[in-house]
N, C-alpha and C positions, 0 to 999 in steps of 0.2 A: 509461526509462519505458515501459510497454507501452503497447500499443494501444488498451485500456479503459480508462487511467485520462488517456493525452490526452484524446483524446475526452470524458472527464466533466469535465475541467478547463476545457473551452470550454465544455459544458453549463452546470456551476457558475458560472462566471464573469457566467455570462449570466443563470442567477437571479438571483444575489446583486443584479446590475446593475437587475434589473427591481426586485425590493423593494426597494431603495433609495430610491426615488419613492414617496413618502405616495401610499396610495389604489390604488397597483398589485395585481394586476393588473384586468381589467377584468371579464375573461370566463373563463372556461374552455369545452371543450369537448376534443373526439375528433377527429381526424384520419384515416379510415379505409379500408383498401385503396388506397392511394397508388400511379398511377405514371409517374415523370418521364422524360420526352423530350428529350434532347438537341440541339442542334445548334452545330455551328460556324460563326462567319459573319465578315464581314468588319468588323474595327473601326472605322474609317473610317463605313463606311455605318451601322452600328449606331449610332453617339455622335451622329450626325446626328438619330436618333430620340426621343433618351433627354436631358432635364435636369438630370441626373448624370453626375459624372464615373464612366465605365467600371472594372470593378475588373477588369483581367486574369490569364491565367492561363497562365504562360509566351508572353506574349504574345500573345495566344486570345482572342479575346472569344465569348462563349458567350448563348441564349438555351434556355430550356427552358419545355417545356408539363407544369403539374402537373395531374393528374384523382384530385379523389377527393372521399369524401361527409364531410360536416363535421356531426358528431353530437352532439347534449344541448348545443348552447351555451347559456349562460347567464350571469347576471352571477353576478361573486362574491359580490356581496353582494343583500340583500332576500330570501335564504332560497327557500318555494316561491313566493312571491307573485308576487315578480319572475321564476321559473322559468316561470311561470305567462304571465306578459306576452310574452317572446319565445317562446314555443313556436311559434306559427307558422313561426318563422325557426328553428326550434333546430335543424334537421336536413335537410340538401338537398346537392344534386350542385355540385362547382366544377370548372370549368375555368379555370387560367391561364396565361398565358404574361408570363414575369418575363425579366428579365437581371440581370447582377449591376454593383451602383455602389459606389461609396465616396463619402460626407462628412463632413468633419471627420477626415479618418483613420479613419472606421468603415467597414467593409463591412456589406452589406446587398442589397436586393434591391427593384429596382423592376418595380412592376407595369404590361405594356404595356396589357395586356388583360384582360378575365377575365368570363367568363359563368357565371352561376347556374341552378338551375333554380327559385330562388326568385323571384319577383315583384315580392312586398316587401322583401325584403334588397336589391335591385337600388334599391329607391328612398333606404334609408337609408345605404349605402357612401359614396354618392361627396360628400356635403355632412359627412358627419360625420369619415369617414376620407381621403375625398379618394381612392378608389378606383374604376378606369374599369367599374363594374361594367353587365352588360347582362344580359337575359332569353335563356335559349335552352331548348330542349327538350331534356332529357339521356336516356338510357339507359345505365345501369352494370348488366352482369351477367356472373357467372361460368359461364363453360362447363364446365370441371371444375379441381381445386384446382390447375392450371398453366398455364388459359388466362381470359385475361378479353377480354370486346369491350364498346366504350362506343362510343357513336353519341351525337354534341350536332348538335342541327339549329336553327342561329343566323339573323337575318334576312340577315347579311352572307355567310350561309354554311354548308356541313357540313365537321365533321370525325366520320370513322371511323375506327376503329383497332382490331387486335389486337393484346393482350399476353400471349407466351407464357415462362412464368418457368419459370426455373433450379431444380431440384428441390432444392437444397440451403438448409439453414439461416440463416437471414436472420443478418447481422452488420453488426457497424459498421462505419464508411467507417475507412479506414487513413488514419493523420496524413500533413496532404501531399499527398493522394490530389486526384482530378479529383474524385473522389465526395464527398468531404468537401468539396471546392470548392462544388460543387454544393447539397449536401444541409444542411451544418451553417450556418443562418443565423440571425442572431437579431435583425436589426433591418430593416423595410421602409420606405422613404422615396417616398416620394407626392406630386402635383403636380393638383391639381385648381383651372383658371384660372391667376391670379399665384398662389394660396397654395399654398406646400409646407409637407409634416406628414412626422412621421414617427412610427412605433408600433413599439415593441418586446414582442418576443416571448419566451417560453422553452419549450421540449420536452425531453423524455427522445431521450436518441439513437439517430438514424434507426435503424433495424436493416433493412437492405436485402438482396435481391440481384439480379444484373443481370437483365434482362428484353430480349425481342428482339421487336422492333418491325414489325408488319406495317401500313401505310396503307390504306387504299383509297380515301378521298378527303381532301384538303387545303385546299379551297376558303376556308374560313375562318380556316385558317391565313396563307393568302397576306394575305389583308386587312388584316394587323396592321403593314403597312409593309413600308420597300421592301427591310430584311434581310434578309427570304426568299429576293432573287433570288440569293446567291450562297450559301445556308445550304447545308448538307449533317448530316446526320444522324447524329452519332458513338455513338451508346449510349443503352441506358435503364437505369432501375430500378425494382425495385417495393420496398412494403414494407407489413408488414399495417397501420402505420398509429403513431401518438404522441400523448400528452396533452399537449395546447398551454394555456398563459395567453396570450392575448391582451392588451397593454397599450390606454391612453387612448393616443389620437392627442394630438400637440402639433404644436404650428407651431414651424418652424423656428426657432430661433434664441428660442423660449419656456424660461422658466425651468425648464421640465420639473414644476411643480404642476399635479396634473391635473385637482385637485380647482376649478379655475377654470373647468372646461367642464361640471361634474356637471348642473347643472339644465339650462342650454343643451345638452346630448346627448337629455335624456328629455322635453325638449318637444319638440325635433323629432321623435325617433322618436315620441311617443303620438300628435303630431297625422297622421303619415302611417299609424300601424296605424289610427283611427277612419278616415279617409279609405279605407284597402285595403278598409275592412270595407264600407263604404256602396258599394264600387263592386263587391266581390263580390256584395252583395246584390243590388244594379240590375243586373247584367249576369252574372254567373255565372261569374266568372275564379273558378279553381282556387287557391290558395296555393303 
C-alpha cells in the first residue's frame, strides 16, 4: 500500500467514525498556517501530569506546542443565522500544548494547556468541552514565505518563537513516522474538575514540512508543569493548514447521542455571548 492511501485510510476511518453518531459533526471550520513544536520528556514525570493513560512512542513519551489561526468556525447546522451567532468567535489565534493518551484502546490527544486570543471562546471551552482554555495576546505574522514569528504574551507568561521552513513541497507524514505520531489524530479527551469528555474529530491529511525552531523566550512554556524540567526539543513542522469537523463533546462513558446536550450547549453559550456583549459595552474589551 502506498503512502497516500495509508494515510487516507486513517483519515476515512475516522470520518466514517465521526458520522456514525446522529447529529455529528458540530462545527466545521479551517485550521491555518499550523506549526508544531516538539519535545521529548521524561514519561515518568509527564504521566504524573496527565489523567490519561500515556500513548508512547517507542517508548518516548512526547509533548508538543500547536500555533495556529482557527478560521470561519461555524455550526453545521442553522445555515447563516447560526454563522451569524458565532462570528465573534469564528476566527482567532490558538496556542496549545497537548500530549498524546490512549482510552479504551483509542489514541488521541490531551490538552495540557491552551491560550486564545479570543476572550469569549475562553469563556465557552472549558464548561462545554472541558478545555483548559485562557486569554493571552497573540501575534502571528509572516516575514516572507519561509519564515514566520508569533509572539503570545500570557498572564503566566511569553512565549516567542521563530519558524523557519524547508522550501519544499508540503506532504504527508509516512506510515509509522514520529510525524504521523504526532500530526494524524482524531480524537481529544478532556478533564475539566471530576468530569472527563471527549470530542472527536476528522481532517484531510496534514500535508507538512519540517520547520527549524528558533526560541527566544519560554517563560510560559515552563508554566505548564513540571515536564519542562527534563524536555528537550526534537523537531518541528509547519503546514499551511486542513478543514477540520469538530465533534459534540460527550462524557465519558455516555452513549455517544449528542443530540442530549443540543439545547444545554446553546444556553450556555447565548447567555455568555449577551453577557461578553454588556461587558464590552461598560468597559470596552476588544473581542
Amino acid at each position: 500500500m502506498s503512502e497516500t492511501l495509508a494515510g487516507l485510510d486513517g483519515s476515512e476511518t475516522a470520518r466514517k467514525r465521526l458520522l456514525s453518531i446522529r447529529g455529528e459533526p458540530l462545527f466545521y471550520g479551517d485550521w491555518d498556517n499550523v506549526i508544531f513544536i516538539h519535545y521529548q520528556t521524561d514519561p515518568q514525570e509527564l504521566q504524573r501530569c496527565i489523567p490519561y493513560h500515556l500513548d508512547l512512542y517507542d517508548g518516548n513519551a512526547f509533548v508538543s506546542l500547536v500555533a495556529f489561526t482557527m478560521r470561519g468556525m461555524r455550526p453545521r447546522f442553522g445555515g447563516s443565522l447560526s454563522a451569524l451567532f458565532f462570528k465573534p468567535i469564528s476566527t482567532h489565534h490558538f496556542l496549545n500544548v497537548r500530549t498524546y493518551v490512549t482510552y479504551a484502546a483509542e489514541p488521541g490527544i490531551y490538552f495540557m494547556q491552551e491560550w486564545l486570543s479570543s476572550r469569549l471562546a475562553t469563556w465557552l471551552g472549558p464548561c462545554s468541552f472541558g478545555l483548559p482554555y485562557r486569554f493571552a495576546q497573540m501575534d502571528y505574522h509572516r516575514n516572507h514565505e519561509h519564515e514566520q514569528r508569533r509572539k503570545i504574551e500570557a498572564s503566566a507568561g511569553s512565549f516567542h518563537f521563530c519558524a523557519t521552513l524547508e522550501p519544499n513541497d508540503p506532504r504527508i507524514c509516512a506510515p509509522g513516522s514520529l510525524d504521523e505520531f504526532f500530526l494524524e489524530r482524531y480524537t481529544a479527551f478532556t478533564q475539566f474538575g471530576k468530569c472527563r469528555r471527549f470530542f472527536r474529530i476528522w481532517h484531510e491529511l496534514w500535508r507538512q514540512v519540517p520547520a527549524e525552531i528558533q526560541i527566544a523566550t519560554d517563560h510560559l512554556i515552563q508554566s505548564t508543569g513540571r515536564w519542562w524540567r527534563s524536555a528537550r526539543c526534537i523537531g518541528a513542522n509547519y503546514s499551511p493548514g486542513v478543514k477540520v469537523w469538530m465533534g459534540w463533546p460527550h462524557a465519558i462513558g455516555d452513549s455517544g447521542d449528542p443530540s442530549i446536550g443540543y439545547d444545554r450547549f446553546y444556553e450556555y453559550a447565548a447567555t455568555h455571548y449577551q453577557n461578553h456583549l454588556a461587558n464590552r459595552a461598560r468597559v470596552g474589551l476588544a473581542l
